[in-house]
C-alpha atoms as a printed R data frame, in Angstrom:
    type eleno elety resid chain resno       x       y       z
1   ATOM     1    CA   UNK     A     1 -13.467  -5.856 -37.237
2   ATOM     2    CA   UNK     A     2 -14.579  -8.331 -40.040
3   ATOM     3    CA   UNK     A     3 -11.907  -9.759 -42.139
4   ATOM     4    CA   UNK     A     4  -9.468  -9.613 -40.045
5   ATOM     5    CA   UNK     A     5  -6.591 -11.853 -40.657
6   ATOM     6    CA   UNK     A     6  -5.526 -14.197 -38.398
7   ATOM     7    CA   UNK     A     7  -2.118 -16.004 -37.603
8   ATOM     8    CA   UNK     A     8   1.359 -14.551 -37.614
9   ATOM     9    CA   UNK     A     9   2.411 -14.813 -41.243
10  ATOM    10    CA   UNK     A    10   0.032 -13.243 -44.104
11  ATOM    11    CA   UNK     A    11   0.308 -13.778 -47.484
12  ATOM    12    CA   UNK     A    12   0.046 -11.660 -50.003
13  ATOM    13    CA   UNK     A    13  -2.904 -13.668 -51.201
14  ATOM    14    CA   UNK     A    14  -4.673 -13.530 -48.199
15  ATOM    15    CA   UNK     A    15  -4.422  -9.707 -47.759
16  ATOM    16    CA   UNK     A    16  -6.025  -9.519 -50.916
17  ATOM    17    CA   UNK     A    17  -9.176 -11.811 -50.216
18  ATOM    18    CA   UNK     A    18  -8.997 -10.089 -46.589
19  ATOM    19    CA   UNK     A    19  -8.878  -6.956 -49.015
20  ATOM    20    CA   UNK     A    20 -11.769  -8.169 -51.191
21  ATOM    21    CA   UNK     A    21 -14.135  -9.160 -48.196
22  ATOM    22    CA   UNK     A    22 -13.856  -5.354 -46.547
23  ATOM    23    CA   UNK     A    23 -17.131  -3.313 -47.264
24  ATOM    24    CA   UNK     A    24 -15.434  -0.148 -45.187
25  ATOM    25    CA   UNK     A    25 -11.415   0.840 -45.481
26  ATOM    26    CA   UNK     A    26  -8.734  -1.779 -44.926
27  ATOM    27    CA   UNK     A    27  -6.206  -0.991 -43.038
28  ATOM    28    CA   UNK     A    28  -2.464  -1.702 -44.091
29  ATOM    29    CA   UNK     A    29  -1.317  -1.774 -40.553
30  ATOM    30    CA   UNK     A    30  -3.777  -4.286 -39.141
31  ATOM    31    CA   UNK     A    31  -4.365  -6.217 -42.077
32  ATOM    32    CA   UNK     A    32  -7.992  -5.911 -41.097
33  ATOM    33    CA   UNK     A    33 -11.255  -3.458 -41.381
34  ATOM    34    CA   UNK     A    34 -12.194  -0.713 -40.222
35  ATOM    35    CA   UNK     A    35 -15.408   0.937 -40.403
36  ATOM    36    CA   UNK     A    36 -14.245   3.967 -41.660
37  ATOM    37    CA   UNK     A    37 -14.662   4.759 -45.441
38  ATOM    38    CA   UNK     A    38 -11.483   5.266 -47.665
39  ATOM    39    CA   UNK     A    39 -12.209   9.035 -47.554
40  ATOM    40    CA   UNK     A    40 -12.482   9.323 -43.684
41  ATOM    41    CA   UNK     A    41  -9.264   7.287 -43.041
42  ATOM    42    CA   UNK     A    42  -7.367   9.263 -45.501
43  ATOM    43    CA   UNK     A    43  -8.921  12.780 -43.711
44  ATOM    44    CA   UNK     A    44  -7.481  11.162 -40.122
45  ATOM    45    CA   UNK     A    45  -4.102  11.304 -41.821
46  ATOM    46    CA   UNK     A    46  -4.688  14.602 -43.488
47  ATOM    47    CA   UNK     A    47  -2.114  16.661 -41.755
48  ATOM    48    CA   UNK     A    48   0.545  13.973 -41.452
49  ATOM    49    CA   UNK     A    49   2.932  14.078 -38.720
50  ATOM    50    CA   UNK     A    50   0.750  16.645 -37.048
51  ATOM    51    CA   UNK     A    51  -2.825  14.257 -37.228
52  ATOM    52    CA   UNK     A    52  -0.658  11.950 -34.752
53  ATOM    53    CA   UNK     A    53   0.128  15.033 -32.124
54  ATOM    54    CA   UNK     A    54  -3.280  16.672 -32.085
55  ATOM    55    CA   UNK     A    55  -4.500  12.582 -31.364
56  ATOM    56    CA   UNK     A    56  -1.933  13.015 -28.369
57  ATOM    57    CA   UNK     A    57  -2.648  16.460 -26.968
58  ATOM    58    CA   UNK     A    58  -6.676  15.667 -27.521
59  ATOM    59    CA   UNK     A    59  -6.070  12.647 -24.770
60  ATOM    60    CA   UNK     A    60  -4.131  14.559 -22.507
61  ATOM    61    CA   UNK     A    61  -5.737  17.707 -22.761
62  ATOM    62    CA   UNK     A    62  -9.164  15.156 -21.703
63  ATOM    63    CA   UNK     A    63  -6.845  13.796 -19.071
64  ATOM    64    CA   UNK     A    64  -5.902  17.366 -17.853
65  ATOM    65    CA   UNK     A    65  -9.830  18.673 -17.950
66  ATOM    66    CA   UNK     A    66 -10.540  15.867 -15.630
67  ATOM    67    CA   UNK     A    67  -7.685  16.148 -13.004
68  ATOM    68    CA   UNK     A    68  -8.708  19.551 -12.701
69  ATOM    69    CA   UNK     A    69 -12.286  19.323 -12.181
70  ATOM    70    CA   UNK     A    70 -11.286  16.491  -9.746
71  ATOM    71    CA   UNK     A    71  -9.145  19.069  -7.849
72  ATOM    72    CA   UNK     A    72 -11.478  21.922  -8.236
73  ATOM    73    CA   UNK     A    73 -14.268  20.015  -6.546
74  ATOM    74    CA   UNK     A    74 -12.111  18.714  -3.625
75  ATOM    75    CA   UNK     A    75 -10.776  22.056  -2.862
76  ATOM    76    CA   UNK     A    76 -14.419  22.894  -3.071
77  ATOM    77    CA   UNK     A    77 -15.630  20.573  -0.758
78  ATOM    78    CA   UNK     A    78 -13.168  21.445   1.684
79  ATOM    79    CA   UNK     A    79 -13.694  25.331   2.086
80  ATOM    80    CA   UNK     A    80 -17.207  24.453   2.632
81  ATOM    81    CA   UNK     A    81 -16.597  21.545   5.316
82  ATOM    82    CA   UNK     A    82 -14.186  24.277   6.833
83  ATOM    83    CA   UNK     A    83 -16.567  26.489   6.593
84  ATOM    84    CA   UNK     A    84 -19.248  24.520   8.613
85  ATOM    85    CA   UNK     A    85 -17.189  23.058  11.099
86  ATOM    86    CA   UNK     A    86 -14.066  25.361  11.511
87  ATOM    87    CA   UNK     A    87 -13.028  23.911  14.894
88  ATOM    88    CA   UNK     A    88 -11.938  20.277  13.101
89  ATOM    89    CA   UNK     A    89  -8.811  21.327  11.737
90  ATOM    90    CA   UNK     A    90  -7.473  17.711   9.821
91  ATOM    91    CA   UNK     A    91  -9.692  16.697   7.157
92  ATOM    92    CA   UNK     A    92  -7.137  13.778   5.716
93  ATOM    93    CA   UNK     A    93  -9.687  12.420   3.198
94  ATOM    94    CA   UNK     A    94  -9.945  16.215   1.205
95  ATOM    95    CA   UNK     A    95  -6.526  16.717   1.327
96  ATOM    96    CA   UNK     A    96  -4.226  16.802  -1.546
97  ATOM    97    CA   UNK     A    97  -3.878  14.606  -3.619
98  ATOM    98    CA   UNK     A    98  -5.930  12.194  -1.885
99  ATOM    99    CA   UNK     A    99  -8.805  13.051  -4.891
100 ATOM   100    CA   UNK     A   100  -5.867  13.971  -7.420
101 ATOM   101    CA   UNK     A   101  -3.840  10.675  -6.885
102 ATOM   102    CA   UNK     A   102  -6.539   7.768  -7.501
103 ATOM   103    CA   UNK     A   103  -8.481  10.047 -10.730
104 ATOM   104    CA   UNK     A   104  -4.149  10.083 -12.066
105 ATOM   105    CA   UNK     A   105  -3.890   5.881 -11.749
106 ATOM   106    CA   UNK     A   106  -7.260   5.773 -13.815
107 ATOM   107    CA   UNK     A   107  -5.638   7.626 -16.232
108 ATOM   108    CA   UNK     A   108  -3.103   5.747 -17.045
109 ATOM   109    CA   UNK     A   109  -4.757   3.619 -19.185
110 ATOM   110    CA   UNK     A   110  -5.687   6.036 -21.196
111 ATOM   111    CA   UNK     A   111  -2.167   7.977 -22.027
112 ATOM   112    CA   UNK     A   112  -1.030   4.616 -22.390
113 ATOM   113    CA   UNK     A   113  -3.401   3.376 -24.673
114 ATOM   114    CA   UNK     A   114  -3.252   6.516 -26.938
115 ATOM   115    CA   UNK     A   115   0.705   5.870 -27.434
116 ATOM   116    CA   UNK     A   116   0.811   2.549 -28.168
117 ATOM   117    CA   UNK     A   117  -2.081   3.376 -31.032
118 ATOM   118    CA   UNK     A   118  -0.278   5.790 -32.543
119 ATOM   119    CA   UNK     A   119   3.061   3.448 -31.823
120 ATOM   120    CA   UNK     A   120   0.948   0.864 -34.030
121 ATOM   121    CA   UNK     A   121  -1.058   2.942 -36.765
122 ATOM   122    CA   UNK     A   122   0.629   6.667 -36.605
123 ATOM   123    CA   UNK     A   123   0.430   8.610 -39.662
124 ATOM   124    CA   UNK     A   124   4.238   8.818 -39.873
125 ATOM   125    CA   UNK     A   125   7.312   6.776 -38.670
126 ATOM   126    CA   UNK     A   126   8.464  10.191 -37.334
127 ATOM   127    CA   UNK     A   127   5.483  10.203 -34.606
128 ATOM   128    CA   UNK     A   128   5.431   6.426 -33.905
129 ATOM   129    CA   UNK     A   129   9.071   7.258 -32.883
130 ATOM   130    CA   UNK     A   130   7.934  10.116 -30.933
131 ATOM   131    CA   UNK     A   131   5.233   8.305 -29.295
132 ATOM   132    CA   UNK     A   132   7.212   5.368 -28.589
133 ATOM   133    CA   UNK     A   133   9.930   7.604 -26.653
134 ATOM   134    CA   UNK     A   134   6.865   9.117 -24.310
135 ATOM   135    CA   UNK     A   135   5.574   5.787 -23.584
136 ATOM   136    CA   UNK     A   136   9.175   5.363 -22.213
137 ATOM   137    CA   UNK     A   137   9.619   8.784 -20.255
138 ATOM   138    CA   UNK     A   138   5.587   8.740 -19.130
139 ATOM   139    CA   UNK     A   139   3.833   5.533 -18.145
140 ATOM   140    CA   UNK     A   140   7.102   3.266 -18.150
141 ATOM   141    CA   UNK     A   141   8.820   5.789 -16.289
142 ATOM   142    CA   UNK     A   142   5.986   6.533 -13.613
143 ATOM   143    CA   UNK     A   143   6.153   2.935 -12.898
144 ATOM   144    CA   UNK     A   144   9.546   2.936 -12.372
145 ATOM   145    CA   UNK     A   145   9.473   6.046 -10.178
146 ATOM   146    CA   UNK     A   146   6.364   5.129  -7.965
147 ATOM   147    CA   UNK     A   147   7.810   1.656  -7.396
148 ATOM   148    CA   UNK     A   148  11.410   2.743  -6.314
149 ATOM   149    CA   UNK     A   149   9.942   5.394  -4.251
150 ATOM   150    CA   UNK     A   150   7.721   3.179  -2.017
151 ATOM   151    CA   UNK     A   151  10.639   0.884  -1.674
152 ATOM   152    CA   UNK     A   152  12.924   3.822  -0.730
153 ATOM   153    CA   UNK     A   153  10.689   4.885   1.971
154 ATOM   154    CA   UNK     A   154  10.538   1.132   3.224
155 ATOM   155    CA   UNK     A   155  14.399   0.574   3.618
156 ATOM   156    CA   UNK     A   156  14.048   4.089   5.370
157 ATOM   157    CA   UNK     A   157  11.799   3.165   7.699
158 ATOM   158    CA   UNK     A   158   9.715   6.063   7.186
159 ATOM   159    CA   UNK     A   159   6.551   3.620   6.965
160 ATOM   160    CA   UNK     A   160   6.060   0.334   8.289
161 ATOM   161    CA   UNK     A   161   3.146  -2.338   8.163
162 ATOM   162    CA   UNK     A   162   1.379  -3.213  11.681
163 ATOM   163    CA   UNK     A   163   0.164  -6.575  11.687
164 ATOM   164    CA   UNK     A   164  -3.168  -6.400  13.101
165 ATOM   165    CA   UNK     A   165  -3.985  -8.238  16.547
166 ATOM   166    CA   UNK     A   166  -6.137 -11.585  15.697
167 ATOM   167    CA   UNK     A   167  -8.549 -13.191  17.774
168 ATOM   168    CA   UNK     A   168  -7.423 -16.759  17.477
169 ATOM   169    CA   UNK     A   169 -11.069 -19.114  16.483
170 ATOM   170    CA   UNK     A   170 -10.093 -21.445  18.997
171 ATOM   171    CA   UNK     A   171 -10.190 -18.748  21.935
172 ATOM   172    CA   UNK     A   172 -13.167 -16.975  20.451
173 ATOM   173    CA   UNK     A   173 -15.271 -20.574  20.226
174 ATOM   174    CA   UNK     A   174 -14.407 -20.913  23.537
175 ATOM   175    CA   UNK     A   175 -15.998 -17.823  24.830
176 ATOM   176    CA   UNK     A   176 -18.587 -18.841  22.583
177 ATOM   177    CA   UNK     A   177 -19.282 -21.792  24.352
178 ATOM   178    CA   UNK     A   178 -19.162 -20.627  28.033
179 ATOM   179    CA   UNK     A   179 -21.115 -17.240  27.063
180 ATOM   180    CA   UNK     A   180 -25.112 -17.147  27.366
181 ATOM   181    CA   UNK     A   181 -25.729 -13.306  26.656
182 ATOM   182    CA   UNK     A   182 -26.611 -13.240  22.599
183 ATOM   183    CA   UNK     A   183 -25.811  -9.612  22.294
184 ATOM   184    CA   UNK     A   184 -21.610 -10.593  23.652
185 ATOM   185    CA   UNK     A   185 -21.532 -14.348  21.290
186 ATOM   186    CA   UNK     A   186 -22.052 -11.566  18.158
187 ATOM   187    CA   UNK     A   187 -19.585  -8.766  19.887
188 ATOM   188    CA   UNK     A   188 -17.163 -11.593  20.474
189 ATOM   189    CA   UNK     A   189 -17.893 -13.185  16.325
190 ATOM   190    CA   UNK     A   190 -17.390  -9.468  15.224
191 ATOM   191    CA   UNK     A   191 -13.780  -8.828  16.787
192 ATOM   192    CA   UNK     A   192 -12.797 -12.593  15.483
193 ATOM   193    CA   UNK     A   193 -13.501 -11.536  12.312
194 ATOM   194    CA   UNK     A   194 -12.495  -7.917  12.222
195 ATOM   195    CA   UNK     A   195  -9.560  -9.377  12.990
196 ATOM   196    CA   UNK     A   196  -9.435 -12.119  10.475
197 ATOM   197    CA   UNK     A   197 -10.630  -9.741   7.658
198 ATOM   198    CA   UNK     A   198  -8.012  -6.743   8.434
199 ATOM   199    CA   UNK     A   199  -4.227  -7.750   8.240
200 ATOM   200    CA   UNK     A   200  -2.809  -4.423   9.560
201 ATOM   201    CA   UNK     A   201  -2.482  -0.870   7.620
202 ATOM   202    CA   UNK     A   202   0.261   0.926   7.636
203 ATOM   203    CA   UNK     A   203   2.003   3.723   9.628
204 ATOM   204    CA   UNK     A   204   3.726   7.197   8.948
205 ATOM   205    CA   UNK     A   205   7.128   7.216  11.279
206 ATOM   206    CA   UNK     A   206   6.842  10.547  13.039
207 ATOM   207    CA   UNK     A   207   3.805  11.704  10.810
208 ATOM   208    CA   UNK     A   208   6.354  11.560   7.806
209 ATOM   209    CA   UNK     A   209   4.807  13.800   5.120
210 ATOM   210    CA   UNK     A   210   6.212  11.505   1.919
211 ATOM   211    CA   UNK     A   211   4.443   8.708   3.412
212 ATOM   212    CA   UNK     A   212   0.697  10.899   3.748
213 ATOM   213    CA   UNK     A   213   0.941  11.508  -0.040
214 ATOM   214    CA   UNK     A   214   1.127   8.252  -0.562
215 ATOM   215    CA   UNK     A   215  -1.792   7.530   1.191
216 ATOM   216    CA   UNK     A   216  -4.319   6.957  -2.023
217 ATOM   217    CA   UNK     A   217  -1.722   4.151  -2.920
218 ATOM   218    CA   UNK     A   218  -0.753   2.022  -0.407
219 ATOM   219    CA   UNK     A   219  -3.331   2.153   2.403
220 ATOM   220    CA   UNK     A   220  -5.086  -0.691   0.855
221 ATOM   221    CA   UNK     A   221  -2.014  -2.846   0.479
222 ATOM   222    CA   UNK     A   222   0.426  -5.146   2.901
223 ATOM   223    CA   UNK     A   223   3.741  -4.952   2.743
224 ATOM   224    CA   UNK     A   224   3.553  -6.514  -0.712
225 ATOM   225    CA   UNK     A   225   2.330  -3.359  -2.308
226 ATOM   226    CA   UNK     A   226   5.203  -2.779  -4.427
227 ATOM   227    CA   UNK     A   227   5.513  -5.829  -6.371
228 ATOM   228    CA   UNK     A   228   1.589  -5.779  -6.856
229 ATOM   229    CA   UNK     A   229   1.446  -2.043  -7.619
230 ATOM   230    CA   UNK     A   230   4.474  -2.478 -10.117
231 ATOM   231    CA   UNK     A   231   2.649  -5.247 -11.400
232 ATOM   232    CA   UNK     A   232  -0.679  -4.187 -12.150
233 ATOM   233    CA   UNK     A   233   0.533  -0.754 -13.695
234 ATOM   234    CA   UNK     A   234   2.854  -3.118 -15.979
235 ATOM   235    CA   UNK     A   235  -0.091  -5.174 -17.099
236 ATOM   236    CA   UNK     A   236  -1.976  -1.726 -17.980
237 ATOM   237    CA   UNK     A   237   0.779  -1.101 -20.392
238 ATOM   238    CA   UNK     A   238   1.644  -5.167 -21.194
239 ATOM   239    CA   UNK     A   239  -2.063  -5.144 -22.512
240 ATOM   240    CA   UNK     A   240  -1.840  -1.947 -24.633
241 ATOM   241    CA   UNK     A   241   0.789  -3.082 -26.728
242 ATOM   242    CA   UNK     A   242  -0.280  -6.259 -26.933
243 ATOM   243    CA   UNK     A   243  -3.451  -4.753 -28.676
244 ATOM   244    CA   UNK     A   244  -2.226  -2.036 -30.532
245 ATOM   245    CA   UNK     A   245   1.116  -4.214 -31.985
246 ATOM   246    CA   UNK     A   246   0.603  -8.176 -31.758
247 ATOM   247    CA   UNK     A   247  -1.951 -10.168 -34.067
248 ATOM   248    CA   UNK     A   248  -3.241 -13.554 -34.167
249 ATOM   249    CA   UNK     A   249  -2.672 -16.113 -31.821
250 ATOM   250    CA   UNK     A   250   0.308 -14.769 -30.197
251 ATOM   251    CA   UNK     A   251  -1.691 -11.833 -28.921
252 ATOM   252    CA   UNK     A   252  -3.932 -14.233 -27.462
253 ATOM   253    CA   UNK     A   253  -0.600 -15.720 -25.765
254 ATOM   254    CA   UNK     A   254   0.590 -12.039 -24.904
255 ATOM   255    CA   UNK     A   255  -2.839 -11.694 -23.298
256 ATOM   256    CA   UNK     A   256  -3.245 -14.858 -21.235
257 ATOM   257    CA   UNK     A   257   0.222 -14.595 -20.086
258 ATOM   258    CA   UNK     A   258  -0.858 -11.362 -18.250
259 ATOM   259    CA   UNK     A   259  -3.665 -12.424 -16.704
260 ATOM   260    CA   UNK     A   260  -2.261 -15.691 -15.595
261 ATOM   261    CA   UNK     A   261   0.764 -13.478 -14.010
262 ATOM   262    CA   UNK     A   262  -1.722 -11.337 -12.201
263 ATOM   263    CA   UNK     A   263  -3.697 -14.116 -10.714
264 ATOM   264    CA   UNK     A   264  -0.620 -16.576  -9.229
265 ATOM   265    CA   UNK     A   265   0.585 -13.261  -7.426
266 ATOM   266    CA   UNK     A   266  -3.067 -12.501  -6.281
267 ATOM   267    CA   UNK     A   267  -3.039 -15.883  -4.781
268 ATOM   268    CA   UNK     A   268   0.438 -16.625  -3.434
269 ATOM   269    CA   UNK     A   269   0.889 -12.822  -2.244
270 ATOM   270    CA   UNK     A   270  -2.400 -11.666  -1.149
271 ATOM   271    CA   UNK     A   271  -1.429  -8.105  -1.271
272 ATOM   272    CA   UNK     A   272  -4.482  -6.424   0.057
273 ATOM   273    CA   UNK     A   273  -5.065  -5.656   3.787
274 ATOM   274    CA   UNK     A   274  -8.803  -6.766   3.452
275 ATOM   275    CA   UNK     A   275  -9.127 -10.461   3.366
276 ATOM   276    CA   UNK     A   276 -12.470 -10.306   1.803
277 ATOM   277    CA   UNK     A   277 -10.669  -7.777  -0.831
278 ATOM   278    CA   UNK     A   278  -8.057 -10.593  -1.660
279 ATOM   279    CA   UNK     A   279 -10.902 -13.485  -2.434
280 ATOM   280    CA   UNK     A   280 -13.102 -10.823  -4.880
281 ATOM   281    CA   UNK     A   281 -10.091  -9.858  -6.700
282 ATOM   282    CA   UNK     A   282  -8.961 -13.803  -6.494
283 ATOM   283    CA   UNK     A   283 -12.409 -14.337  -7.626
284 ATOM   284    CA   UNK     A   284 -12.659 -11.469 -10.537
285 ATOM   285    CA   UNK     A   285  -8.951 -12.631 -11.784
286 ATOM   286    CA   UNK     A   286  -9.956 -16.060 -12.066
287 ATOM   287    CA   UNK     A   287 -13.353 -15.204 -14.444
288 ATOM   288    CA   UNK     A   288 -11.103 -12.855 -16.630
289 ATOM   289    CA   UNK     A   289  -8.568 -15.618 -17.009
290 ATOM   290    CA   UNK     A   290 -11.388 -17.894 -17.893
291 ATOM   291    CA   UNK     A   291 -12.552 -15.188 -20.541
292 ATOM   292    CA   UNK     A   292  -9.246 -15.116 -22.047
293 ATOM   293    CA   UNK     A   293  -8.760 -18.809 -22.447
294 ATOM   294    CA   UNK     A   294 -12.408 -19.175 -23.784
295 ATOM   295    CA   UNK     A   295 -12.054 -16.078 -25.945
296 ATOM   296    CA   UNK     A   296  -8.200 -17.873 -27.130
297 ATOM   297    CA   UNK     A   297  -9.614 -21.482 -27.902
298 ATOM   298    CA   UNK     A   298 -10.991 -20.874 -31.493
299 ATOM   299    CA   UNK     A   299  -7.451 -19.385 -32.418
300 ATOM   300    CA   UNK     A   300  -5.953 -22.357 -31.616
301 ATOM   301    CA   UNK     A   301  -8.589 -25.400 -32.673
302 ATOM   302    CA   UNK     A   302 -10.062 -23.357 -35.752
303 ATOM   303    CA   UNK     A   303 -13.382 -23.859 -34.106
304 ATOM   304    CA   UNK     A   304 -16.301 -21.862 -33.331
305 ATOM   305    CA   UNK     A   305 -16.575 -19.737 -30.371
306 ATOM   306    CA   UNK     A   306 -17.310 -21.808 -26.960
307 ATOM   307    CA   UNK     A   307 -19.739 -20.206 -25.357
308 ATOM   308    CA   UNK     A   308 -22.425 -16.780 -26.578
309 ATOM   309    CA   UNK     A   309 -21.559 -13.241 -26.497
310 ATOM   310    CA   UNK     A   310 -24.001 -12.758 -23.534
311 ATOM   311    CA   UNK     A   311 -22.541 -15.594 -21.146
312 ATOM   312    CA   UNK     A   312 -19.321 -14.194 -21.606
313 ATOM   313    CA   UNK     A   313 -19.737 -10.880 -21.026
314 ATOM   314    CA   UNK     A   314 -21.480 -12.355 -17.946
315 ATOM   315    CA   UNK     A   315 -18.585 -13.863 -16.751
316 ATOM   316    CA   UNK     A   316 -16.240 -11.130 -17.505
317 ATOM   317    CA   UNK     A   317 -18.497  -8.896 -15.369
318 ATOM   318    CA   UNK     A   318 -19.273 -11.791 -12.337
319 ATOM   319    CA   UNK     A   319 -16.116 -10.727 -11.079
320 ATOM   320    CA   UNK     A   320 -16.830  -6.949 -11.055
321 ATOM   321    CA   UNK     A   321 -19.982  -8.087  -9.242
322 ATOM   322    CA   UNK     A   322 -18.737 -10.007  -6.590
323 ATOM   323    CA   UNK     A   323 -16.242  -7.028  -5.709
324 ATOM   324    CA   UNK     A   324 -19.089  -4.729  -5.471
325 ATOM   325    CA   UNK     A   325 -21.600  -7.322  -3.707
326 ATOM   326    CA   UNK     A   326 -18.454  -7.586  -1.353
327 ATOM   327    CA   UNK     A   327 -18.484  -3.832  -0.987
328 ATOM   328    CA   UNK     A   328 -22.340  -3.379  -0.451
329 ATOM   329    CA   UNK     A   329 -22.411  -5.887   2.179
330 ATOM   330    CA   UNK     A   330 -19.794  -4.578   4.459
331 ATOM   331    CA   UNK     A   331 -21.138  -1.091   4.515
332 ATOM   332    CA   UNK     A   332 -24.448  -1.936   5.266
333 ATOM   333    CA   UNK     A   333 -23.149  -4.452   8.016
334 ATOM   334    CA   UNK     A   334 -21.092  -2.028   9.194
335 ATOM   335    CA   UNK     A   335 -24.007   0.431   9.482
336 ATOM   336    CA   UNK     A   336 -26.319  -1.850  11.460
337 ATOM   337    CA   UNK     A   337 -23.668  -3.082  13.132
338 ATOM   338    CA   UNK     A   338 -22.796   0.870  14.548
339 ATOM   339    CA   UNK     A   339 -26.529   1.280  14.919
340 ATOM   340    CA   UNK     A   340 -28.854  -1.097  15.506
341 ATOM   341    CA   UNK     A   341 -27.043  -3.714  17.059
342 ATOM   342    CA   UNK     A   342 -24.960  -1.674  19.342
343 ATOM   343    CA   UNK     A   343 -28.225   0.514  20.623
344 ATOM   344    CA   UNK     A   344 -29.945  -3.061  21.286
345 ATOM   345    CA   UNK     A   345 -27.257  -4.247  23.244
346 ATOM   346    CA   UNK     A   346 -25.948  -1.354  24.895
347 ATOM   347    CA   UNK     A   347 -27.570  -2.728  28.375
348 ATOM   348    CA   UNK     A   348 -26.655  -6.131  28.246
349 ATOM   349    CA   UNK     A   349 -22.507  -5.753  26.940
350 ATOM   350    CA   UNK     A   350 -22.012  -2.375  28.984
351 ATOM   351    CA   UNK     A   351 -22.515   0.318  27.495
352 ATOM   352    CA   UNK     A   352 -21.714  -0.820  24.420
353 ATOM   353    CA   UNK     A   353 -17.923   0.142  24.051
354 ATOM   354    CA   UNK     A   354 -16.975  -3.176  22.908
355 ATOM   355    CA   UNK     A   355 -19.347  -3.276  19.866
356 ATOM   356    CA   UNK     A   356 -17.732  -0.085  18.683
357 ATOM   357    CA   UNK     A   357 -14.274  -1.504  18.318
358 ATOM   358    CA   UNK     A   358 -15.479  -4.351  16.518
């Protein structure tokens, strides 16, 4: 808020101004304003230790409502699918925790976020201890757990990554070239890319159930998938301290460092099986690094900000729009593709089967 104090030592002096220029409640922890009056902060505090746990159990018990109405309505879904067709008897996508898993890693963020507030601005020192131990034995620990699990079942050889057959551009221009029918150039420009754009997926040894319940995490990753997946859950985490605990130029640091960490991996790694998933994030990483430089600037030069509110919240969102543009595009592709294209050429490539695989 307003009056915030910047820079990593604070005088008394400038607490007090900071102090004087606060029209709401100024808060001793942040050396900064809140909008809060005097009488409202001192109510969120009115029950001490215990105004820090009910914070807590209010953002899990949120977290807990959701998972369950997640699980509710998949289990739903899938007595009624079973219902209408009772001769298919695998229905991977509704089975647990395919629904469960993915609404749990969106979570995250949350549990996290509530600890490290109450780490920074609890009530007492007895629940920033308390909250500071269950940042260690939840989200820090779940990291720790996932990752050494998916490398476990690597070593094991209970999953493996297969590399996806490409279609080499110099053989496909070839065929190209010598081909006249227009219906086979765009069967033979579909399996060149399909193949470019999918780097393999990977593979349950022996239908290995450990592996299946993993499937939410790592069926959009390569072989890479544990350093990014440890990664990006650390960032969640890196981030939420950095707000709740560092001020001033150093949290712009914190902040940048972060992002700049996420991107070199994004490019050097490319950890997703979809090629055209690897640019948008590439592409979405690069505009929130440019946000975080652009937002860090005026810390450092003790100038104004660079650019308006609305261009940057344009840019922080251009990269949320590209990954959904991406997204858009290849299911309505792949819909004409399956559909129009395929019915239209049926005659002229044989039936067809060719256009399917691609």
């Amino acid at each position: 808020g307003a009056g915030k104090v910047e820079g990593t030592e604070v005088s008394e002096n400038e607490i007090t101004v900071a102090e004087a220029n606060c029209t709401g409640y100024f808060s001793p922890h942040s050396s900064g304003c809140s909008n809060k009056t005097s009488a409202e902060a001192a109510a969120d505090c009115s029950l001490g230790f215990m105004s820090d746990i009910w914070r807590m159990i209010n953002q899990v018990a949120v977290c807990a409502l959701v998972l369950a109405g997640v699980s509710f309505t998949r289990m739903l879904v899938l007595a009624i699918v079973k219902r209408i067709w009772p001769r298919h008897l695998q229905w991977g996508a509704l089975e647990f925790p395919n629904w469960e898993g993915p609404a749990m890693l969106t979570q995250f963020w949350g549990v996290t976020d509530v600890l490290t507030s109450t780490i920074a601005f609890g009530c007492k020192s007895a629940s920033q201890i308390l909250a500071g131990v269950l940042l260690l034995l939840g989200p820090c620990m779940l990291l720790v757990l996932s990752a050494r699990r998916v490398y476990k079942l690597q070593n094991e050889g209970a999953m493996q990554f297969e590399t996806s057959q490409r279609v080499m551009w110099s053989s496909a221009r070839e065929i190209l070239t010598r081909e006249t029918n227009p219906c086979k150039k765009i069967m033979v420009l579909g399996r060149w890319f399909q193949g470019w754009r999918l780097r393999g997926w990977w593979h349950a040894v022996n239908n290995d159930v450990r592996v299946k319940t993993l499937d939410f995490v790592i069926s959009d990753y390569t072989n890479s998938l544990v350093l990014f997946f440890a990664v990006q859950m650390a960032k969640k985490i890196w981030i939420s301290l950095t707000i709740a605990l560092i001020r001033g130029w150093p949290n712009c640091v914190l902040l940048l460092v972060a992002q700049i960490a996420e991107m070199v991996i994004l490019i050097f790694y490319l950890p997703f099986a979809d090629q055209t998933h690897n640019i948008s994030e590439c592409l979405a990483a690069g505009c929130n690094t440019v946000c975080v430089i652009v937002l860090a600037l005026p810390y450092f030069t003790n100038g104004n900000p660079l650019i308006s509110d609305m261009a940057l919240l344009f840019l922080a969102c251009s990269g949320t729009l590209v990954c959904g543009a991406s997204v858009s595009i290849q299911s309505v592709s792949a819909i004409l593709f399956k559909t129009v294209l395929r019915s239209a050429c049926a005659g002229s490539v044989g039936g067809g089967g060719g256009g399917g695989n691609a």
